[in-house]
NUTOR-491371 format. One record per residue (C-alpha): residue number from 1; x, y, z; chain; residue in one letter. Coordinates in steps of 0.25 Angstrom, whole numbers, plus 5000, padded with zeros to 4 digits. Example, Ala and Ser with C-alpha at 12.3 -4.5 7.8 and 13.67 -1.06 7.14 Angstrom:
2
<node 1, <5049, 4982, 5031>, A, a>
<node 2, <5055, 4996, 5029>, A, s>
//
This chain:
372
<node 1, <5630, 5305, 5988>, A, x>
<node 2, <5645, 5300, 5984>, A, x>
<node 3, <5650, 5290, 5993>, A, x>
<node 4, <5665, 5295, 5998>, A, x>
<node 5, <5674, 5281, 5995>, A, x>
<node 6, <5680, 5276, 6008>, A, x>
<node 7, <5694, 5277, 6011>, A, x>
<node 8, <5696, 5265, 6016>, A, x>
<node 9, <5691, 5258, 6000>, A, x>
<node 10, <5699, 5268, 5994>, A, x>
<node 11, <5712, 5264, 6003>, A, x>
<node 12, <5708, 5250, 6002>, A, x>
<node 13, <5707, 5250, 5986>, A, x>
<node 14, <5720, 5258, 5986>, A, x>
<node 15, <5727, 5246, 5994>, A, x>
<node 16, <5722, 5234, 5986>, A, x>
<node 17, <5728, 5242, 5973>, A, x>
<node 18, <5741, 5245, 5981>, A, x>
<node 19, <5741, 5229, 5985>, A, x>
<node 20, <5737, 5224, 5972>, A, x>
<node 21, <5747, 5232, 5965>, A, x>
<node 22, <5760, 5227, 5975>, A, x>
<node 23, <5754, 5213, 5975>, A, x>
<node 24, <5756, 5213, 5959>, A, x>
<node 25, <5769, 5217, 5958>, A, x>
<node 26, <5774, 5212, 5970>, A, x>
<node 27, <5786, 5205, 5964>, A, x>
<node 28, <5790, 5216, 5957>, A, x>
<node 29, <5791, 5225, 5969>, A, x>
<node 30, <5797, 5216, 5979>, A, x>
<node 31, <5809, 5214, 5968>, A, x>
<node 32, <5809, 5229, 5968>, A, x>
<node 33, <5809, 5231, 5981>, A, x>
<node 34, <5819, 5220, 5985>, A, x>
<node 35, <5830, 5223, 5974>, A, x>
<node 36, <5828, 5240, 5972>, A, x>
<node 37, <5826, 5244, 5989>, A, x>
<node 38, <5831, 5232, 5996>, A, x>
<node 39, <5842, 5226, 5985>, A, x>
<node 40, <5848, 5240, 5980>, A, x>
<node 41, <5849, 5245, 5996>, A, x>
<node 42, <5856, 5232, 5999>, A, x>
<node 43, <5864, 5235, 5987>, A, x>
<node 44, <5866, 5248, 5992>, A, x>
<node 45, <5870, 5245, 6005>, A, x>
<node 46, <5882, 5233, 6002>, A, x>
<node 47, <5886, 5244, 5992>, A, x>
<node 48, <5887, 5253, 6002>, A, x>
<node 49, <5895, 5244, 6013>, A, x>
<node 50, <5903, 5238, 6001>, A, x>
<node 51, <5909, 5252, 5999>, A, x>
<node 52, <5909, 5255, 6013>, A, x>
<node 53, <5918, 5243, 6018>, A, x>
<node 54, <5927, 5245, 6005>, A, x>
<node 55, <5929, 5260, 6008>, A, x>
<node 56, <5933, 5259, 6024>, A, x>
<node 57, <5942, 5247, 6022>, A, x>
<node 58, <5951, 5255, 6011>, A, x>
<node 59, <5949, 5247, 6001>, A, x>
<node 60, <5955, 5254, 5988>, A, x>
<node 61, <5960, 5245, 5979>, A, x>
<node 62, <5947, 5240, 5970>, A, x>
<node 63, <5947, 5243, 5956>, A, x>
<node 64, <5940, 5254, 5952>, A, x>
<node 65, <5930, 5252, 5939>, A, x>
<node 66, <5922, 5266, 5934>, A, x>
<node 67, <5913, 5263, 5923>, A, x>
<node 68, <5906, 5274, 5916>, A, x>
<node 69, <5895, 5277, 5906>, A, x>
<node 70, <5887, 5287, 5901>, A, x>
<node 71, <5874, 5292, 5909>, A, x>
<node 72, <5864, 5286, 5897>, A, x>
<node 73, <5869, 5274, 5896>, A, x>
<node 74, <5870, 5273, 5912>, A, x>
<node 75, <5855, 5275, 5910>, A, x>
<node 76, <5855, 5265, 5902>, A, x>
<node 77, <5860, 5256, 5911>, A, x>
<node 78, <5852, 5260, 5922>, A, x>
<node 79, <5839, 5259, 5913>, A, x>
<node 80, <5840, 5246, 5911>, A, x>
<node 81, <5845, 5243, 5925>, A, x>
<node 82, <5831, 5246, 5928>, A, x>
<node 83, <5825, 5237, 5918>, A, x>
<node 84, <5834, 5226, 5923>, A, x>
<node 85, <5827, 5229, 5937>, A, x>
<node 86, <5814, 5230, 5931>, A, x>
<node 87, <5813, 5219, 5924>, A, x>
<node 88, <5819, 5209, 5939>, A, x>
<node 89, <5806, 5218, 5946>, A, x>
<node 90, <5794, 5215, 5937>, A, x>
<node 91, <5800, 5200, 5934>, A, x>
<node 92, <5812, 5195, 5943>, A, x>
<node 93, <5819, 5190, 5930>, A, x>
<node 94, <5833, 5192, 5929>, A, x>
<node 95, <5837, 5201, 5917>, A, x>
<node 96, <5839, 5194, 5904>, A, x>
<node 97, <5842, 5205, 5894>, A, x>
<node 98, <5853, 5210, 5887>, A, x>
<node 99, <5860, 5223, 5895>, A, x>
<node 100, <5862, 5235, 5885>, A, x>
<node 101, <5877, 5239, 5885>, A, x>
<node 102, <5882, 5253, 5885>, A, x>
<node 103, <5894, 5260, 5883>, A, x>
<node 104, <5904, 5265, 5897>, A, x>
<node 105, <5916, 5265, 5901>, A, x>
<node 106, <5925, 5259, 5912>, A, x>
<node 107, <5937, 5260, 5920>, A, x>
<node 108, <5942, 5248, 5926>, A, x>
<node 109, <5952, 5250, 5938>, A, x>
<node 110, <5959, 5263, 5933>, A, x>
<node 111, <5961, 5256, 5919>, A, x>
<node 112, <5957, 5265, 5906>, A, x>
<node 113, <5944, 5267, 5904>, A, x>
<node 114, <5936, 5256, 5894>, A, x>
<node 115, <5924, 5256, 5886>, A, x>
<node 116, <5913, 5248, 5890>, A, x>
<node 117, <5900, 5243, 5889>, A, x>
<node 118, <5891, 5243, 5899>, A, x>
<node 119, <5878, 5234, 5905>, A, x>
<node 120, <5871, 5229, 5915>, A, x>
<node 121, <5873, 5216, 5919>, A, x>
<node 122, <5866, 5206, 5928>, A, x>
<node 123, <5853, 5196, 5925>, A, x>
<node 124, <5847, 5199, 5941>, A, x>
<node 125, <5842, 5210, 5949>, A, x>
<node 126, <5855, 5212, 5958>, A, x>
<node 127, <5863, 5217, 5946>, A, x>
<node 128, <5853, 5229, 5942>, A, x>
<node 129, <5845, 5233, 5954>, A, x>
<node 130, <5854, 5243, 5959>, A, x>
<node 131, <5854, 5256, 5951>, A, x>
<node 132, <5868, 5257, 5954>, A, x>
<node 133, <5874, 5245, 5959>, A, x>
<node 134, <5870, 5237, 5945>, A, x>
<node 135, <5879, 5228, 5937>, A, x>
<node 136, <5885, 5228, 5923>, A, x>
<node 137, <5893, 5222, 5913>, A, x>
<node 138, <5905, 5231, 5906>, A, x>
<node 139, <5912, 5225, 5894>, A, x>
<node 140, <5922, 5233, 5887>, A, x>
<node 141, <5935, 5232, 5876>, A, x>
<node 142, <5949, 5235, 5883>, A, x>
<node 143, <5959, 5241, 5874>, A, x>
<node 144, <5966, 5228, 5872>, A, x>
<node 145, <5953, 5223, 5867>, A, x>
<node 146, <5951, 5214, 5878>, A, x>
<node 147, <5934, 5213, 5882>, A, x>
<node 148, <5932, 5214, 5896>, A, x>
<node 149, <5919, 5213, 5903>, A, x>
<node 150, <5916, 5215, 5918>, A, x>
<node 151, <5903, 5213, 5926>, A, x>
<node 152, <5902, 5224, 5937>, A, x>
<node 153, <5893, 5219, 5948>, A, x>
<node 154, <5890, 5221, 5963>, A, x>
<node 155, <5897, 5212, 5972>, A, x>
<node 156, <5883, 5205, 5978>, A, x>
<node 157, <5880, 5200, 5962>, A, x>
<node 158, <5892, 5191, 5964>, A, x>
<node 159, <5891, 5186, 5977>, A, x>
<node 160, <5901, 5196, 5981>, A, x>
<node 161, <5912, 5185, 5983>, A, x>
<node 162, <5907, 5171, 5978>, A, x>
<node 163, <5909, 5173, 5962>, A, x>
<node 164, <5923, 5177, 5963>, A, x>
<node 165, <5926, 5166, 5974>, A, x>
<node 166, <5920, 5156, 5964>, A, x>
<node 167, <5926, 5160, 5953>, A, x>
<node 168, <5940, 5161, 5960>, A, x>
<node 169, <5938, 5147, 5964>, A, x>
<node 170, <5932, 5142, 5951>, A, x>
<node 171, <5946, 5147, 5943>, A, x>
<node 172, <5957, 5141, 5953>, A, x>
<node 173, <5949, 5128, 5957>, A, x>
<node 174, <5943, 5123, 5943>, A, x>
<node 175, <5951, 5134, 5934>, A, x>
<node 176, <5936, 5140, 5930>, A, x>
<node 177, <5936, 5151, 5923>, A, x>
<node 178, <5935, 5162, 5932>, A, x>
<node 179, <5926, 5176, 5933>, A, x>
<node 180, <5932, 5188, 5941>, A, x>
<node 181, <5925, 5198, 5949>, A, x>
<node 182, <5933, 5211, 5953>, A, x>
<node 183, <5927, 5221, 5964>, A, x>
<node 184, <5929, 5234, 5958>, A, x>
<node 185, <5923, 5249, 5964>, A, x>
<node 186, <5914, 5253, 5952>, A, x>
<node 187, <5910, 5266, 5949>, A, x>
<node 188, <5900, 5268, 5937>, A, x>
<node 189, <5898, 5283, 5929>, A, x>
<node 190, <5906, 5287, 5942>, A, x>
<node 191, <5896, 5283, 5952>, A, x>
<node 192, <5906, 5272, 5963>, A, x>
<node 193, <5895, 5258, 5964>, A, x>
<node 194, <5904, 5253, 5973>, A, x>
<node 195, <5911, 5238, 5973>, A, x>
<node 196, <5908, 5230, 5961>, A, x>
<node 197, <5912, 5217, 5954>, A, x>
<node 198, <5918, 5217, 5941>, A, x>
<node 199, <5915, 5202, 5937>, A, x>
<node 200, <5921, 5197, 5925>, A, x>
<node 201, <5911, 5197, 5913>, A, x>
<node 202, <5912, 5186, 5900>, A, x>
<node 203, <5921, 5192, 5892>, A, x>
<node 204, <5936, 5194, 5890>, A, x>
<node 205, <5938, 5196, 5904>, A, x>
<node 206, <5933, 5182, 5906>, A, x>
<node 207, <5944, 5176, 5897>, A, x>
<node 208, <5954, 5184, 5903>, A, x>
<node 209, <5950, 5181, 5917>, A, x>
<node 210, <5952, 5167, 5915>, A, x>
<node 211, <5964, 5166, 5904>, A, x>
<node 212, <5956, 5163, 5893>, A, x>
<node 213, <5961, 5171, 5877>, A, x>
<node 214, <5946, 5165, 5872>, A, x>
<node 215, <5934, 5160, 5877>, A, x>
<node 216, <5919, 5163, 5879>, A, x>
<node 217, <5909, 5164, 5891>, A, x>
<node 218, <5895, 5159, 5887>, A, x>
<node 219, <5885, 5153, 5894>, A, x>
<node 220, <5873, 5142, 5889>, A, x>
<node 221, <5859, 5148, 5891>, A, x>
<node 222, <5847, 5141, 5885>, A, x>
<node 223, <5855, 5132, 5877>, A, x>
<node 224, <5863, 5141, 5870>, A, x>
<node 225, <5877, 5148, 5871>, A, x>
<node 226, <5878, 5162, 5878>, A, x>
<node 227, <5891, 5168, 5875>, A, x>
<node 228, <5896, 5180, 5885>, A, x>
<node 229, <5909, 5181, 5878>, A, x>
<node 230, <5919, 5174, 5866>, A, x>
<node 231, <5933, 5178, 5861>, A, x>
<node 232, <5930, 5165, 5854>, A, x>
<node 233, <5928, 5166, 5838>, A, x>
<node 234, <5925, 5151, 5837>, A, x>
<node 235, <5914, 5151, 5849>, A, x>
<node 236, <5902, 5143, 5846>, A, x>
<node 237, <5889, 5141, 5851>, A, x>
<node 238, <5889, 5125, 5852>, A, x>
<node 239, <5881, 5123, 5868>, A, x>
<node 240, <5885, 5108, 5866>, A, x>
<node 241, <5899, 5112, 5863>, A, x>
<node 242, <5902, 5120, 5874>, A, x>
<node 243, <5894, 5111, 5885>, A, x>
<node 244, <5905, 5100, 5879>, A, x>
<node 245, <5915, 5108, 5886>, A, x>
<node 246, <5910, 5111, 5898>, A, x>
<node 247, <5917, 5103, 5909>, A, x>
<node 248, <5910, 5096, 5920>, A, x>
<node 249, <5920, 5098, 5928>, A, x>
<node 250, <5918, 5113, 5928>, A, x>
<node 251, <5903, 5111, 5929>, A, x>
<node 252, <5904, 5105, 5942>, A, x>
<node 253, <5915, 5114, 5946>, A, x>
<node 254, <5905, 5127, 5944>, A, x>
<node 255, <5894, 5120, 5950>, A, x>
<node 256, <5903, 5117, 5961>, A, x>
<node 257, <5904, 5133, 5964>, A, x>
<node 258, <5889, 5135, 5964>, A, x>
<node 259, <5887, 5122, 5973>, A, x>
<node 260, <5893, 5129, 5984>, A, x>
<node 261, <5887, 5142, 5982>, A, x>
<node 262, <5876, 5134, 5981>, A, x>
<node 263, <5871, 5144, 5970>, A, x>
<node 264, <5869, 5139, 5954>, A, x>
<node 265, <5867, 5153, 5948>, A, x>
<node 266, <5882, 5152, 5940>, A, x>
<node 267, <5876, 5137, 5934>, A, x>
<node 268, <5863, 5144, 5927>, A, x>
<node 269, <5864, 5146, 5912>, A, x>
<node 270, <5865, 5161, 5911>, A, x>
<node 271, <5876, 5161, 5921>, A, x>
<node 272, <5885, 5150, 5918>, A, x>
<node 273, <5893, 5156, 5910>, A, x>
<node 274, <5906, 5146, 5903>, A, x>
<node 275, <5919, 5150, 5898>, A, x>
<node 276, <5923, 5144, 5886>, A, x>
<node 277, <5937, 5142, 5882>, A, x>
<node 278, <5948, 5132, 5877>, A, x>
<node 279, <5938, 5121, 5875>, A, x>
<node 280, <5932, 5122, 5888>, A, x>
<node 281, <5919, 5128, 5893>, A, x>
<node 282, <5920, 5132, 5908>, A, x>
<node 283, <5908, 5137, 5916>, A, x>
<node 284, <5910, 5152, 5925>, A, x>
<node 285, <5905, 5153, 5936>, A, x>
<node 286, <5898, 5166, 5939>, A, x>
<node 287, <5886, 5171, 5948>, A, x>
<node 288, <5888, 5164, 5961>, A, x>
<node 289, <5881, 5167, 5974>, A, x>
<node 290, <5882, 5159, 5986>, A, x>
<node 291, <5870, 5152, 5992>, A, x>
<node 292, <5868, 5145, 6006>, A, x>
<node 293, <5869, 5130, 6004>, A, x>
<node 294, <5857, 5124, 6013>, A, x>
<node 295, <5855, 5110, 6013>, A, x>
<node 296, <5859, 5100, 6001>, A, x>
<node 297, <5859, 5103, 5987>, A, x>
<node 298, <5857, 5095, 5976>, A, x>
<node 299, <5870, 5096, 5968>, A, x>
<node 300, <5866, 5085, 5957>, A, x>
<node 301, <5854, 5092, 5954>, A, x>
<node 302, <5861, 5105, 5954>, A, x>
<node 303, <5872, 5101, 5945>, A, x>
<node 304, <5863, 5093, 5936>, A, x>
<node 305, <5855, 5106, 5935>, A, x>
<node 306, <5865, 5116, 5930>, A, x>
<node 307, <5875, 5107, 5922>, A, x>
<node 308, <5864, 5097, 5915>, A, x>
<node 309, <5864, 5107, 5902>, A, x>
<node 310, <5880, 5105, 5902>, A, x>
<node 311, <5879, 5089, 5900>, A, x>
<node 312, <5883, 5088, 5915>, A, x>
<node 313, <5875, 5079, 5925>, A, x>
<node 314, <5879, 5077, 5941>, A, x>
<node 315, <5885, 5064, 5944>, A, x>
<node 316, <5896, 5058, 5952>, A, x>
<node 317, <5907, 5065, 5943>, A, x>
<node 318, <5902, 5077, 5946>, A, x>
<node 319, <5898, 5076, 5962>, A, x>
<node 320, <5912, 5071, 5965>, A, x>
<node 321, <5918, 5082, 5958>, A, x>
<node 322, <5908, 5092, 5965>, A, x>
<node 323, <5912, 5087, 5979>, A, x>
<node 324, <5927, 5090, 5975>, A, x>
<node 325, <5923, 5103, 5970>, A, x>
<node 326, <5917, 5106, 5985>, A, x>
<node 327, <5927, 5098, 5993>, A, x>
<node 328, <5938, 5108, 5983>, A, x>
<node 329, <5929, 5121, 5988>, A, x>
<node 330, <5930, 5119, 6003>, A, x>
<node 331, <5945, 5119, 6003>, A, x>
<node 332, <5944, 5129, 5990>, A, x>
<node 333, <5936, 5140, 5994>, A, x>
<node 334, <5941, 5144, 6010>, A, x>
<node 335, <5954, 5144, 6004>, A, x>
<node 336, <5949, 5155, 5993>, A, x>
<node 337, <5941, 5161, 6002>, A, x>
<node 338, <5954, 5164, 6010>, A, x>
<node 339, <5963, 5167, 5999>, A, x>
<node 340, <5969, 5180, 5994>, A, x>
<node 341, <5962, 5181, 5980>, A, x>
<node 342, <5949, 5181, 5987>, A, x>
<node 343, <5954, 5189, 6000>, A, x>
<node 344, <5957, 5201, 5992>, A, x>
<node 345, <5944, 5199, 5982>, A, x>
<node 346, <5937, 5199, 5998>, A, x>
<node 347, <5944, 5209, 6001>, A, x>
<node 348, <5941, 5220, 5989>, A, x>
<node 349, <5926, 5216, 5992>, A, x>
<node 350, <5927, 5222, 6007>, A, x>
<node 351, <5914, 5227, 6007>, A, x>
<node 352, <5908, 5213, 6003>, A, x>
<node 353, <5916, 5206, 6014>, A, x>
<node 354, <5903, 5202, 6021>, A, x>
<node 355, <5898, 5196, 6009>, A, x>
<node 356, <5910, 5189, 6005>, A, x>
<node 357, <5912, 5181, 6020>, A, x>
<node 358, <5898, 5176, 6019>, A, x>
<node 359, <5898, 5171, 6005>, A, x>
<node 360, <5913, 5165, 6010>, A, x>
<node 361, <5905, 5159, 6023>, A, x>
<node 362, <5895, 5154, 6015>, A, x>
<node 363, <5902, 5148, 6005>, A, x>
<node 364, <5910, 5140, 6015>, A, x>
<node 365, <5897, 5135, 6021>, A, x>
<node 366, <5892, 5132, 6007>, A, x>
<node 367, <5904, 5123, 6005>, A, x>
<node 368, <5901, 5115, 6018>, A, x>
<node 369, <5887, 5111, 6014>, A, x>
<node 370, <5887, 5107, 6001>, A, x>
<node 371, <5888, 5091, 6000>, A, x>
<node 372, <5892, 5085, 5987>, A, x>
//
């Protein structure tokens, strides 16, 4: 006689598969579950109140940017939106490859329409794992020949307010070359994303920005030269000859910035980008975000760590110039804080305004607990 199998065995094998099957993949669905459900409703939901806050204050005067592409190369886009998201899932690695461009079009605050090319941009997960709120790089020809390139980015990707506050004090403090984020309302293929950044990308823009006829933006990675962009014939490719015209003053000047928001993502090769021109090479300081300062931090080791490849080491020179940098910041950056330039910028960004004063208060307590 044939023995029925027990319910009990049957359920029991049943879980010790189900278990052993989350258990091994247990990275990969807690990043899916953390950046697709709880990231993208967050998303969702400061998208939601952004639009909300700018809609019942009457705020109308944004510049509006629709950008426009066909539905196969959208799909494009979308597909290897996934397989950006993918490949942070099964790995947690940032995105290393090359972005295939495609062709759209763009019309930047009511100006005739310009040919573009289109890709996605952004090495982490917070630049592609919303199907729609996702990041991407444009770069087009105007009529008059200039190239323009923007970054269009969600607000959160920046820090909402600390790039634009750095970079605004880097150009009238040191004279640094300067990057500038625009809030504009995006609309793409005629579907409204809401409030976005238009952050200057290396190219023309750049030079124009900063009043510059030619120049290049590179970066060092790996002992060799990067270069972003070049309206230069005669660049070269010498690392030796352009660390020779890297200023130490401007080392500790960008370090400076990150030392109060105690955040050293800018300093790291693939970020550190440097504009190069009239005989000078000068560092940009870009992807900021503001940390808590808790306790003391060792700023030798810090600064010996980021500016040792550049010939620079921390000594006495360099502390007392630091100390002057911060004493500079405390009377510098309330009175920023409170100026017109950035009151308007504040202003624009009224559904951020929450995220704006506590990135403000916390910068202000940063600046009260460093010691140089």
């Amino acid at each position: 006689m044939k023995k029925n199998t027990s319910p009990f065995i049957v359920i029991s094998l049943l879980s010790m598969v189900l278990l052993t099957i989350i258990f091994s993949n247990k990275q990969y669905l807690t990043r899916k579950f953390r950046l697709e459900y709880i990231g993208g409703l967050k998303n969702d939901f400061l998208n939601q109140k952004e639009q909300l806050l700018y809609f019942f204050n009457g705020k109308s005067h944004i510049k509006e940017v629709n950008i426009k592409t066909s539905l196969k190369n959208y799909l494009i886009l979308q597909d290897e939106r996934k397989k950006m998201l993918t490949n942070h899932l099964k790995n947690g690695t940032w995105w290393l490859e090359e972005n295939i461009k495609v062709n759209g079009e763009i019309r930047y605050d009511k100006k005739e329409n310009e040919k573009i090319k289109i890709r996605l941009f952004g090495k982490f997960q917070d630049h592609y794992r919303d199907d729609d709120l996702f990041s991407f790089r444009v770069e087009y020809k105007t009529k008059e020949k200039n190239e323009w390139g923007f970054n269009f980015l969600r607000p959160w990707s920046r820090d909402y307010n600390m790039n634009f506050i750095i970079n605004s004090l880097y150009q009238k403090m040191f004279n640094g070359p300067y990057i500038n984020y625009e809030p504009v309302n995006l609309s793409f293929n005629n579907n409204f994303l809401g409030l976005y950044f238009a952050e200057d990308f290396f190219s023309k823009t750049t030079l124009v920005r900063n009043n510059i006829q030619k120049g290049s933006v590179f970066t060092i990675e790996n002992d060799s030269i990067n270069l972003k962009y070049s309206n230069n014939l005669n660049f070269n490719y010498d690392i030796s000859s352009k660390i020779e015209l890297i200023k130490k003053y401007d080392a500790v000047n960008i370090f400076s910035f990150c030392l109060v928001i105690n955040n050293y993502h800018p300093l790291i090769d693939m970020n550190l980008h440097f504009l190069e021109y009239n005989n000078s090479v000068n560092p940009l300081f870009r992807e900021g975000y503001i940390v808590p300062i808790e306790g003391n931090i060792d700023v030798e080791k810090k600064f010996n760590e980021y500016f040792k490849r550049f010939n620079f080491k921390f000594d006495q020179e360099v502390n007392n110039q630091i100390y002057k940098n911060i004493q500079l910041f405390k009377e510098k950056i309330p009175e920023f804080l409170n100026s017109k330039e950035y009151l308007e910028f504040k202003d624009l960004m009224i559904g951020s305004r929450f995220e704006f004063v506590k990135r403000e208060k916390l910068l202000l307590s940063n600046l009260k607990k460093i010691k140089v």
